[in-house]
N, C-alpha and C positions, 0 to 999 in steps of 0.2 A: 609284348608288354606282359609284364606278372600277373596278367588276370587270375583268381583265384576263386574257384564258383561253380559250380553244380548247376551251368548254364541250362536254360529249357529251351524247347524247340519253340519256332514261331513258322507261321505262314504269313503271307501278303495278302489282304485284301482290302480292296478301296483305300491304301496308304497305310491303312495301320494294321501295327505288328498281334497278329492272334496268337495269345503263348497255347503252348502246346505242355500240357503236363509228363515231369518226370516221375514215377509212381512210385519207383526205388530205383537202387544199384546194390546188389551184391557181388560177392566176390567170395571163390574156394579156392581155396590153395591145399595143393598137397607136396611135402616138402619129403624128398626120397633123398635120404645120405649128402650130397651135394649140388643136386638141384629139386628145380620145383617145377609142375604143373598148374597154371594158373588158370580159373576157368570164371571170368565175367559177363554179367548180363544188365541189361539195361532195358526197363520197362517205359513205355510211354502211351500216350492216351490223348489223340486228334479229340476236342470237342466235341460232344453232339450237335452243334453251333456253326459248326464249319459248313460252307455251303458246298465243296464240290472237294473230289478227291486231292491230297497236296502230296507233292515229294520235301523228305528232312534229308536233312544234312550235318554233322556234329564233328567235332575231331576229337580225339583223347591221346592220352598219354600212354607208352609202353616200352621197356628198357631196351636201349639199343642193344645189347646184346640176348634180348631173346626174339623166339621162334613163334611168330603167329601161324596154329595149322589147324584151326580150325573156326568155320564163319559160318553161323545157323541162324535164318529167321525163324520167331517160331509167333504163328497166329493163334488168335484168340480164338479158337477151338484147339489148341493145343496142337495142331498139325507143325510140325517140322521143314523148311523147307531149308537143306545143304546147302553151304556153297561149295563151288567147285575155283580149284586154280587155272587160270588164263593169262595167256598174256597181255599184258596190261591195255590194249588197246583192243583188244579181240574182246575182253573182260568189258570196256567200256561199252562196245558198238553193243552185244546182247543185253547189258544191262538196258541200253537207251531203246532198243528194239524193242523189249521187252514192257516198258513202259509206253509208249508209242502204242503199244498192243492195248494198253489195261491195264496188264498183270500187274499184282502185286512183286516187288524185287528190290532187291537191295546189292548194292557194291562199296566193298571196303578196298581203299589203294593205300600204300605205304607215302605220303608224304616227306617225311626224312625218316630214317632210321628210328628215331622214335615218337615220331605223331604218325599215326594212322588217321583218315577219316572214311566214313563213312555215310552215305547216301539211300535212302530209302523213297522208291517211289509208287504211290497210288494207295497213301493212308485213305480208310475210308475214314464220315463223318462218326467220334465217339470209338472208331476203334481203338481198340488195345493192342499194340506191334512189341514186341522182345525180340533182341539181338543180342545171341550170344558167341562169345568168341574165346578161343582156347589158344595160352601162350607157352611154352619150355622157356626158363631161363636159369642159367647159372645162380648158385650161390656164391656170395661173396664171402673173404673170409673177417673177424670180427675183432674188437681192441685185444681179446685174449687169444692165448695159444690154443689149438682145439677147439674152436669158436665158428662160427661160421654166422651170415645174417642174408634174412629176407626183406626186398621192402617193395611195395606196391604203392606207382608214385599216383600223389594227389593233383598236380597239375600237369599241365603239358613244357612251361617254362617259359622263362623267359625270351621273348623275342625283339630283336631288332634288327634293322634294315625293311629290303623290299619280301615281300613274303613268294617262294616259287607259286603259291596257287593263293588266290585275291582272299584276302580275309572278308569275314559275313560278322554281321551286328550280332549281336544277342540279350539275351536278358532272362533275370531270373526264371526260375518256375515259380509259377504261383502256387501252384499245391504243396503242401506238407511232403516232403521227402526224407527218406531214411536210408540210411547206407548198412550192410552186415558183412562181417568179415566173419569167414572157419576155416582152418588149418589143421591138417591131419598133418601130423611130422613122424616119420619112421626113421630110424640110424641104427647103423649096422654094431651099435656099442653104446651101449648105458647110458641115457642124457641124465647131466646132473644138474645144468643150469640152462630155462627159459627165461627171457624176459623182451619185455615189449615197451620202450623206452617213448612211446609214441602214444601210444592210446594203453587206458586199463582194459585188460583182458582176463577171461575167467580160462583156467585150465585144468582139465583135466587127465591124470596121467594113466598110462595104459591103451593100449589097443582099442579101435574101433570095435563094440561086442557085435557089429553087425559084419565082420568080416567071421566069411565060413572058417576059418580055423584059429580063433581071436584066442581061445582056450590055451592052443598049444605056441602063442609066439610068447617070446619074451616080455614081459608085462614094462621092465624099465626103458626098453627099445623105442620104446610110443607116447607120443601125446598127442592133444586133441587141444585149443585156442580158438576162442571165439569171442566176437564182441559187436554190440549193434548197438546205433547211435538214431535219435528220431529227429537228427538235424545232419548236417552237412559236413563234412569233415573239412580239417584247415588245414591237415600238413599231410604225410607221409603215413602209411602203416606199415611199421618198424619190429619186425622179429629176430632173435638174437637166441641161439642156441649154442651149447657147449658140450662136447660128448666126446670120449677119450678114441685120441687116434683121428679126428679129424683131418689131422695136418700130415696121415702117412699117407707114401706113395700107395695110387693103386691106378688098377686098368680094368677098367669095366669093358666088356664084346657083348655086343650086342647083334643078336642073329637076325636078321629081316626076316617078318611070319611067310613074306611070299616072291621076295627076292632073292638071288643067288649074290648078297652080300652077308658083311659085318660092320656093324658101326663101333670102333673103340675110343672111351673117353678116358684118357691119362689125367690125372691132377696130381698134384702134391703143393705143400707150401715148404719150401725149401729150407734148410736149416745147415748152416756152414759157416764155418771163418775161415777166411784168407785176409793176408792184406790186403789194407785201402789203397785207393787208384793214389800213388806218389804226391801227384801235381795236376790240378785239376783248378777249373775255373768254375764258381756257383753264379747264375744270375737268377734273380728272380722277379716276375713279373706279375705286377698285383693290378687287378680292375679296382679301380676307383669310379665306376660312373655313378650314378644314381641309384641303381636299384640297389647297390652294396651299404645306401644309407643305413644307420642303426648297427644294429647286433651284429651284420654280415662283415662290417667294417670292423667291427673288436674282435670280430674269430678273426679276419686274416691278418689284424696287429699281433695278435698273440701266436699265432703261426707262423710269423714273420720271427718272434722273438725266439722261440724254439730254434727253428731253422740256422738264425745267425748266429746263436750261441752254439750251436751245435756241429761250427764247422771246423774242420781239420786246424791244427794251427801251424803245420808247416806248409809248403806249399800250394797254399787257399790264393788264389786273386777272387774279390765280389762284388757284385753292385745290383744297385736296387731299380726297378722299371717303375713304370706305371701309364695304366693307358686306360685312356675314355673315347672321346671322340679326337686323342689325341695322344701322344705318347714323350713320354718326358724322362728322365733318368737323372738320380745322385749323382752319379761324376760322366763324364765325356766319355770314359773309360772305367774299366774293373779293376781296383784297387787292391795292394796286397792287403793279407785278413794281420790285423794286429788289434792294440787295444783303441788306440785313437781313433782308426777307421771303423771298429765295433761301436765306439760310442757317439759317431757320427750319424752312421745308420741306424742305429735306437730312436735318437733325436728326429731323424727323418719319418722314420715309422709311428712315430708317434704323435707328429702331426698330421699324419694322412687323415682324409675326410674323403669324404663318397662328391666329389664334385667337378668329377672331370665329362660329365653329360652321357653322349651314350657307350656302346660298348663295340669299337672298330680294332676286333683284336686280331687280326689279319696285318692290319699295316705295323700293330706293335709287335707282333712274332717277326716280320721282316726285319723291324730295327731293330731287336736283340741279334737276331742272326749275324744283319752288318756290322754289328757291335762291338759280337765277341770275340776272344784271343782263337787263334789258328795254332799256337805252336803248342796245347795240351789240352787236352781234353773237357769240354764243357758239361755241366747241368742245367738246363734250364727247367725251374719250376713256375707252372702258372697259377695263378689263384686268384680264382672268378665263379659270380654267381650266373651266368647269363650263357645266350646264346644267341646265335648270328644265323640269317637265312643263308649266309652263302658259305653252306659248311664244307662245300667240296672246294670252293677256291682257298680255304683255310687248311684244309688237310692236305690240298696239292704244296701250297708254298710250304709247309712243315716235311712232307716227303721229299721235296727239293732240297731243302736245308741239310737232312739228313744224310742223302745218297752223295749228296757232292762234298764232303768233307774229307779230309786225309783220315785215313786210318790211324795212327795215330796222334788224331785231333778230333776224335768221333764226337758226335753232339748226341747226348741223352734229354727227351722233352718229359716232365712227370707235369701232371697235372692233379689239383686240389677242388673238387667242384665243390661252393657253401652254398648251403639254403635249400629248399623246396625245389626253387627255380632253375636250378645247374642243370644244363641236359648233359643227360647222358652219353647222345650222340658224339658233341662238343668235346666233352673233358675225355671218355673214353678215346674217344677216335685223338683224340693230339696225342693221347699218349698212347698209342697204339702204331700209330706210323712215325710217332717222334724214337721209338725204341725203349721209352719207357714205361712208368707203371701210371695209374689212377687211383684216386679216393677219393668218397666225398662225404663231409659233413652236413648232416641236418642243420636245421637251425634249434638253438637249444644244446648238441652235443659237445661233447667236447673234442678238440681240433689238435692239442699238442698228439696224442698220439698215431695219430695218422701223419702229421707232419713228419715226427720222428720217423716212422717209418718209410715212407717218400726220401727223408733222405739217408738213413739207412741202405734203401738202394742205391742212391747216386753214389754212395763210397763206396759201394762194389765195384771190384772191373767187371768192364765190357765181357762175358760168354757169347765167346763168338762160333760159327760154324756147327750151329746143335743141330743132330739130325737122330731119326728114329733107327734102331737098327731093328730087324723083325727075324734076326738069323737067332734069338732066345738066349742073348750073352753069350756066343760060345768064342768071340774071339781073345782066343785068350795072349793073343802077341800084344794087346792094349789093359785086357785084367787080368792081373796075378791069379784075384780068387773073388767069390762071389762075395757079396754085399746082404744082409739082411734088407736093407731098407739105405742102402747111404750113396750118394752122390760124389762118386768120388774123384781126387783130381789124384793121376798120374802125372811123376814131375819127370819130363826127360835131362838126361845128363847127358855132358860130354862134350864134346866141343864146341866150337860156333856152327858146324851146321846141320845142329841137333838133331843128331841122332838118338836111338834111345838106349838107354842105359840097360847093359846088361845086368842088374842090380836093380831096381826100380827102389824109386824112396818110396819109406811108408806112405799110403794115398791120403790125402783129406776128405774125410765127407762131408758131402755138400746136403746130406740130411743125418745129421748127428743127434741121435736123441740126448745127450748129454747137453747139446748147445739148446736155451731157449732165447730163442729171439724175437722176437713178439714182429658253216655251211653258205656259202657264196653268196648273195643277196642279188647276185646279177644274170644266174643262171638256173635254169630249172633243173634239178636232179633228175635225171632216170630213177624210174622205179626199180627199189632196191631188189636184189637177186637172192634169192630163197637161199638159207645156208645150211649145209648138210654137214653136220659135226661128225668130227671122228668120233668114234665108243668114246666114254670116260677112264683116261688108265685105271691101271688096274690097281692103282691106289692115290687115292685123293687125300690128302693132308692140310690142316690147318692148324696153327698158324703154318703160313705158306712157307714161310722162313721165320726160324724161332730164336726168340730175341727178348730182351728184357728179364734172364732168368737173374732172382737176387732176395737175401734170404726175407723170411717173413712175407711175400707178395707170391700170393697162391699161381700158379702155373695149370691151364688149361691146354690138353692137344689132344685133337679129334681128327681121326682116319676114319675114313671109307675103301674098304679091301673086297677087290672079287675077284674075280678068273684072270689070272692064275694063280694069285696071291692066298686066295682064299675059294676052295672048294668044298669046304665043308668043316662041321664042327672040328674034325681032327685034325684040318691040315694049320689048324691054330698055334701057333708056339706056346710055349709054357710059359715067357715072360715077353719083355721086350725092353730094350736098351737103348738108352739115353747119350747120347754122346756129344762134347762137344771140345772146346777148347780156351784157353786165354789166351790174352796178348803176349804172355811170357814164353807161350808154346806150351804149358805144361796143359795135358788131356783132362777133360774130367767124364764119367762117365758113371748110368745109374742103371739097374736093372729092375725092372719092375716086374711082378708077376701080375698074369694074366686069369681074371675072375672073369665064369659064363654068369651075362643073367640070367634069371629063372624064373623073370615077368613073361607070361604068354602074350604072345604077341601085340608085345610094345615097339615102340619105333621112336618116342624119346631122342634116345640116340642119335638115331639116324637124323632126324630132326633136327637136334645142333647140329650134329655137325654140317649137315646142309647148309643151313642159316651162317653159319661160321666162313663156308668154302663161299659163299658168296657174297660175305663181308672181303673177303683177300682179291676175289673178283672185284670189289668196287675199288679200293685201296691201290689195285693194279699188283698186286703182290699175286702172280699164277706162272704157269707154266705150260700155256697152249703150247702146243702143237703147232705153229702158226704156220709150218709150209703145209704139215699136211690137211689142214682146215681151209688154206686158200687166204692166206693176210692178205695174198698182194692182190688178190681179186674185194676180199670186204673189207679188209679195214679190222685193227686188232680192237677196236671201240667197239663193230658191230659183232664181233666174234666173240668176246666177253660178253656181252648184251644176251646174245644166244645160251652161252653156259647159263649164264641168269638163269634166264626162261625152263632150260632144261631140269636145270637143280631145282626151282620154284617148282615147278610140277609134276614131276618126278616124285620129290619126298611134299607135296603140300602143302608149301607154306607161301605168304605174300612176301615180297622185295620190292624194290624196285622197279623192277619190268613184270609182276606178276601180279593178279589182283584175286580175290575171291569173289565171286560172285553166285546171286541165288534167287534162280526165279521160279514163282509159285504160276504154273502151268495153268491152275484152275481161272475157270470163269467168276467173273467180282463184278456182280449189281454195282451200279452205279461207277463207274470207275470210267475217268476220259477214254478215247482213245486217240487226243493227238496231243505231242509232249505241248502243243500253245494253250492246251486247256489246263495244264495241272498247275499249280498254283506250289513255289517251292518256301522250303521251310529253310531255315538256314543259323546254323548257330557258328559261335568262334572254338568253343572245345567243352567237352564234355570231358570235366577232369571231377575227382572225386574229393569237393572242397569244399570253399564258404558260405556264408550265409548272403553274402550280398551278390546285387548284381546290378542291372539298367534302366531306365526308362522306357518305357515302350512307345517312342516317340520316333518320328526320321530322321537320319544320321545321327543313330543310337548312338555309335560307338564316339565318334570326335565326341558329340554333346557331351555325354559320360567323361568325356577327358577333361573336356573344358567347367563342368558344375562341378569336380572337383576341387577348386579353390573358388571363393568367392571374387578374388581380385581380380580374376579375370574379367580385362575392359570389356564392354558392348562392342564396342569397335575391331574390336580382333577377331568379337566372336561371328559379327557378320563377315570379316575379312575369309575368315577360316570356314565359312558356310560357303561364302562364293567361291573358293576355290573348290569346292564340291559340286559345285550346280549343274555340271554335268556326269556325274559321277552314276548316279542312280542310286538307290536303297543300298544293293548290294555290291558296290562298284569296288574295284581294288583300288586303296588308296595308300599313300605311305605311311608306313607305321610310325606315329612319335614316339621317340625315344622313352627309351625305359625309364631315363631321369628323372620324371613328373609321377613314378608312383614306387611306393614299395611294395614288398612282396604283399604287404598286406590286404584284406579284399577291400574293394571301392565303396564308401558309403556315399549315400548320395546328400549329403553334408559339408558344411564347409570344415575344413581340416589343415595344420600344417602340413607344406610338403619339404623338403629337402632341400636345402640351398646349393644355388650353382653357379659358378662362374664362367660357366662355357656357354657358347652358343651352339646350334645345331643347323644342318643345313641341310634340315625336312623340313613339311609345311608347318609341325609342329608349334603352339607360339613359344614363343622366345620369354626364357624364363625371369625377362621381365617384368612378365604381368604376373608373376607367382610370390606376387609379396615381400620381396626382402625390402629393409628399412631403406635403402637407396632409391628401390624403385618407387616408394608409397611416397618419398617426397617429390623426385621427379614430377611425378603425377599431380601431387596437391601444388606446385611452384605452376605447373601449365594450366592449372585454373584458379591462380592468383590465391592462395590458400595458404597459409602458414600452418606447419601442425609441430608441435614440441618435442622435443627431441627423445625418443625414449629411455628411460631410464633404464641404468647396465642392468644384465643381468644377475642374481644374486650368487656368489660361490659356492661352487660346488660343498655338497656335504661333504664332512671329515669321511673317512674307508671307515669300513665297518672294523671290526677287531681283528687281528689275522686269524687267532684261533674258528673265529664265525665263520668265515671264508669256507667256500669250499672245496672239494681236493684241485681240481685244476686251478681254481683261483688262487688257490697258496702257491702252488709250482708253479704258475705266472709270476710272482711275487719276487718269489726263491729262483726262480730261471735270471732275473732283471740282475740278480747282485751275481754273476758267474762274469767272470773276465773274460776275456780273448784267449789264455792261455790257460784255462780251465778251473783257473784258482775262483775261491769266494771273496768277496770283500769283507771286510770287517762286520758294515751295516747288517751283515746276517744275523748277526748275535742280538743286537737289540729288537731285531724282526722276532727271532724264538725266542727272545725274554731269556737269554744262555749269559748269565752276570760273571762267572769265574771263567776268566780265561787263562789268572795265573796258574788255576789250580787245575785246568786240563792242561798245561804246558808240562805243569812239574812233573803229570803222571805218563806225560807220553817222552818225556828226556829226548828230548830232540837236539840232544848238544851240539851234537855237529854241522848245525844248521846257522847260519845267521840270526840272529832276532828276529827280522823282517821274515825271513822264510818260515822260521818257526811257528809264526801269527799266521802267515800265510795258507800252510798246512793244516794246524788246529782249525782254521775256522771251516777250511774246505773237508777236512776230516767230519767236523760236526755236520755241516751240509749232508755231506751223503748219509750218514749217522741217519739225519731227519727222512729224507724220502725213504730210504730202507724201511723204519718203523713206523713211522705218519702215513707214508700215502704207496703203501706198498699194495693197495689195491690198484694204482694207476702206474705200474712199473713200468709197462712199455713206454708208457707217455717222458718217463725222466731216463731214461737206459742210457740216450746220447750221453745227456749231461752227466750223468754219473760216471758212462768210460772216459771223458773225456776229464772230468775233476779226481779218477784214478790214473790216470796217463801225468797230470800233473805232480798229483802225491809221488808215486813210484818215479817220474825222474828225479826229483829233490832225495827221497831216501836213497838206501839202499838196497835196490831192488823189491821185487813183490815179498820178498819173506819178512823185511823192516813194514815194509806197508802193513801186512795183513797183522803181525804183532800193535802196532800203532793200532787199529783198530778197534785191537780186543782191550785195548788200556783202555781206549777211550769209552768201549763200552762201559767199561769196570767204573768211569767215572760218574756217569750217564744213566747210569743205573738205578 
């Protein structure tokens, strides 16, 4: 459920809930060239009230694709106590041992991928406990070119189904809390644009003056971002930076201060034209449930409307999904893209509402799969605000879908996460084992340019077969000659069984700086047999198999190289090469050079890419050894399991099978020693958010769901009490559906909720008693009660002016009047107030055109005209629609050189 809140810890005693104050949260980031250092703490404060020692418990949020490697309790004298990495159950037994004893200790485990929680036990009464913990994560790249963005989420997300570990009540803090955010940014080239789209922020430019050599860096290289708040935060903290050369290849090595490796982190954001896939099928799959009420529901209309304006017009079949607790589709089938089928799907899209209940996006990825065409290649795009507890049987059926298709019927997944609430986990991981890319929108931003780009990659083809070469470019039977910086595609000639051309055509590159493109239940196991791993080869690589390269969608790949690959700074290559292929056969390939860091003994590096090789571990994407590790004696599940463990504590960081844990040795007055005395604390998540939160009553949480509307009968609400009556305080129970709230936080108030026409089949009640005008007569007719029929509602207010509008709300506007086959409608012109259309006709002599074509031209001439000079700050956001209304012009003319003169007439008119 979207909970949103800066939950406080409680204890149990005598039935009611003791809060436990949060005293702050900060948060330092340090953002190095393309990624960040995130380092948070969390203060809290047991009563002096409390009568005997308690263990807390909280969960929070953290992005699936970073690296937790470091977990510190620190006590009120300031003493420090590490954690260390353990396997997850070894980690558990010491923590519980450890408690059991007395001691002061604390254990943080990885939950999914990105909810971590964490467990602290033997708070004394009145103490003060801090827990701080250190994350690596990737930078993303941003709507501009040279762009790149940080964000530090504020909630954990949304959830639904059964939870793998029992959810705990919660409720606000009573104390005054305040949140601080500070950002040290360093880049390797001039920043010329910050900005923080999220919260105001004060910055400062220039160097840290307290680093020893602040004098001699470059003064523009640097900046400093801070901001503190004496209330709770409600979304996201959103940083956006821009600095030249962001988007060029590089390859950062990284030396280990005390191991005989190197950690190397390749990225680039790719920049290339080839032609689009021929003949390709788009589906796309939109959540409707409940929590997409409001705003979430107009960003995926309007992302919808990009999307389907923006597809191929030869060869296109499409059709539209949608799924809640249920899944439904436009036609039976995926329809060729024309104009009548375009203005079908508008019509559909623009009836959608959020009220398909909850979110069971499992069973609607199946039926797109069974869905779609076999004899050409598929897109499927998803766009959803939520997340599902059962993300491994989600990601397994999407890695099914994928591996079992024809090669030339390959299925590409991209996914669109909206809102605060979008996990990470979720939208990442589908499109990470679906072969495609991810993005997601805040709520608030704007969504056509991400869309655009999402599908910018689906018309790429498939690059197939990429692999790292580490021989420093020297094969030169595949490159003519070396590359500054470009990605290039080798075309082979010659017969059908291509061989390569003695002659090689000029290559394309695939980074052109000229291009901008924005277990049996009947039998008891034997205890499992210790596994003795082979070494780790002598180069580890992630992604495991590389996939998804396509232009604008930044590209990550992280090696770990030792003996023999790697024995020393020297035996380094000078670069390293990219290679791969297309469907058509033709090579492409890129050569990167190779930069030493000259951080002392950082491990960063190595850090992803750990985290990384053991995300392809979970995914199943690896390359054991498996005769020589013994598959046929454990089992390739428990052998994976083991690399886990190894890569977790080897380089120090928490997964899956690894936990951190930290116990304070010392002797503590007052403190139980058997875990029946400790008395536990228990929250739902410590996310960095609203002002609201619970009652401190029994069966906080349902109660909470249920005093969210008033309509709720008395009768459901004891129905929905007894079905808890054995439950206990903190019992696992099923979660209701996300439908009954928005992302918004809970006030304890009565409120509209979101209309819905589904039922669900949790214990949740049935969102009959949630007031819609059907159910309030129902009700008043079963106690003999007549009530008046409510009078409609009044009509919507007139649009505001277009000129008022603002940039993406105009290109909404301006995207609605573009046809099927790229032309404008008429309607455009009265939309810009553009009254002489005789008199840009006469100026652009379009003779040899029909009449109808002529008007046709002109107005989609003026169109583009418009987004070029109006909203040329949002140009990624209209690029589709613009090649696609220049693909129209240029077939009607003659050729691009009639185009680009038509152009310059019309500016001359327009002027």
């Amino acid at each position: 459920m979207p909970y949103h809140g800066i939950y406080g810890l409680y204890y149990i005693y005598k039935d009611a809930h003791i809060p436990v104050s949060l005293l702050d949260v900060s948060a330092t980031a340090s953002l190095k060239d393309l990624s960040a250092q995130v380092h948070l703490k969390q203060r809290y404060q047991l009563p002096k009230t409390a009568p005997r020692a308690c263990e807390a418990s909280y969960t929070f949020p953290i992005p699936a694709s970073a690296a937790v490697s470091s977990f510190v309790l620190v006590k009120e004298d300031g003493s420090r106590v590490v954690g260390v990495v353990q396997e997850k159950a070894e980690a558990r037994k010491t923590f519980d041992t450890a408690v059991k004893a007395g001691k002061l200790a604390s254990l943080m485990v990885q939950d999914s991928p990105d909810v971590f929680s964490v467990r602290v036990g033997n708070i004394l009464p009145g103490e003060i406990v801090t827990v701080e913990l250190e994350y690596a994560t990737e930078l993303t790249e941003d709507e501009e070119n040279d762009s790149i963005r940080f964000h530090l989420p504020a909630t954990v997300g949304a959830r639904y189904g059964t939870s793998p570990v029992a959810p705990t009540a919660a409720s606000a803090s009573t104390s005054s809390t305040f949140f601080s955010f500070t950002a040290s940014i360093e880049s390797l080239s001039p920043i010329s644009k910050i900005g923080c789209p999220s919260h105001p922020i004060e910055t400062t430019l220039g160097p840290d003056p307290s680093l020893p050599n602040a004098a001699a860096l470059s003064f523009s290289n640097y900046a400093r971002v801070s901001f503190a708040s004496p209330k709770d935060l409600s979304n996201d903290v959103v940083l956006t930076i821009k600095a030249a050369g962001l988007d060029t290849p590089r390859c950062i090595a990284e030396i280990h201060p005390t191991d005989d490796t190197v950690a190397l982190a390749l990225t680039l954001v790719p920049r290339f034209k080839i032609p689009d896939v021929a003949r390709q099928e788009f589906v796309f799959l939109v959540d409707r449930s409940g929590s997409m009420y409001g705003k979430r529901m107009e960003t995926a209309k309007k992302a919808l409307v990009v999307l389907l304006r923006s597809l191929p017009v030869a060869g296109t079949n499409f059709n539209v999904f949608s799924f809640g607790d249920e899944c439904t589709s436009l036609w039976t089938a995926s329809r060729q893209y024309n104009q009548a089928t375009l203005d079908e799907a508008t019509k559909h899209v623009d009836s959608m509402q959020a009220n398909f209940g909850g979110t069971e996006i499992r069973n609607a990825l199946e039926a797109t799969f069974r869905a779609r065409k076999t004899d050409r290649p598929t897109s499927l795009f998803v766009l959803t605000d939520g997340d599902a507890w059962d993300l491994d049987s989600v990601l397994e059926s999407v890695k099914a879908a994928v591996k079992t298709v024809p090669a030339e019927a390959y299925l590409r997944i991209f996914a669109l996460g909206i809102g605060e609430a979008a996990s990470t986990a979720m939208v990442e991981g589908i499109a990470r084992v679906g072969a495609g890319t991810s993005a997601f929108v805040r709520d608030g931003e704007s969504v056509t340019g991400k869309a655009a780009r999402l599908l910018r990659a689906a018309r790429t083809p498939l690059v197939s077969n990429v692999r790292l070469d580490w021989s420093g470019g020297s094969d030169a039977a595949v490159v003519e000659k070396e590359s500054d910086e470009g990605f290039e595609i080798v075309s082979e000639g010659g017969d059908s069984s291509h061989t390569i051309a003695q002659t090689p055509q000029a290559p394309i590159s695939l980074f052109d700086s000229d291009v901008d493109p924005l277990a049996d239940a009947h039998t008891t196991p034997s205890p499992p047999t210790p596994i003795t791993l082979a070494p780790p080869p002598p180069s580890q690589q992630s992604p495991h198999k590389i996939r998804g390269i396509s232009p604008a969608n930044r590209l990550y790949i992280y090696t770990i190289l030792s003996s023999p690959l790697f024995t020393g700074p020297s035996s380094l290559p000078n670069s390293v090469t990219l290679r791969g292929e297309l469907f058509s056969g033709d090579q492409v390939t890129l050569e990167i050079p190779i930069t030493i860091s000259q951080i002392a003994g950082s491990t960063a590096v190595h850090t992803l890419a750990a985290r990384k090789l053991i995300q392809d571990l979970e995914d199943g994407q690896h390359d054991l050894d498996l005769a020589a590790d013994g598959a046929d004696t454990y089992g390739v599940a428990e052998l994976v399991k083991a690399s886990i463990v190894r890569l977790g504590t080897t380089y120090g960081i928490a997964s899956k099978y690894t936990s951190f844990v930290a116990v304070d040795e010392s002797k503590r007055e007052g403190a139980r020693s058997t875990k029946s005395d400790v008395d536990q604390l228990e929250v739902q998540g410590i996310s960095l958010a609203s002002e609201s939160g619970f009652p401190s009553l029994k069966k906080t949480k349902k109660k909470a769901m249920l005093l969210a509307d008033s309509n709720y009968s008395s009768s459901s609400w004891a129905e929905d009490m007894d079905d808890d009556e054995d439950d206990g305080c903190f019992s696992a129970f099923r979660s209701p559906s996300p439908r009954y709230f928005s992302s918004a936080p809970v006030h304890m108030a009565p409120s509209p909720l979101p209309p819905s026409s589904r039922s669900r089949r949790s214990k949740a009640p049935s969102m009959s008693h949630f007031g819609s005008a059907a159910a309030l007569m129902s009700a008043a007719s079963n106690r003999h009660e007549l009530r008046p029929t409510p009078p409609p509602p009044p009509p919507p207010p007139p649009p505001p002016p277009f000129p008022s509008l603002s940039p993406t709300d105009r290109l909404d506007r301006i995207t609605r009047l573009q046809s099927s086959d790229g032309s404008f409608t008429s309607a455009l012109l009265a939309l810009l107030d553009v009254k002489d259309l005789d008199k840009i006709l006469a100026a652009l002599a379009l003779n040899g055109l029909a009449k109808g074509q002529q008007d046709k031209v002109a107005v989609t001439l003026v169109a583009m005209r418009y987004l070029e000079m109006e909203l040329k700050d949002i140009r990624e956001d209209w690029e589709g629609i613009w090649d696609k209304a220049k693909e129209f012009c240029v077939g009607l003319l003659a050729g691009e050189g009639e185009f680009e003169e038509a152009r310059e007439r019309l500016a001359g008119v327009l002027a």
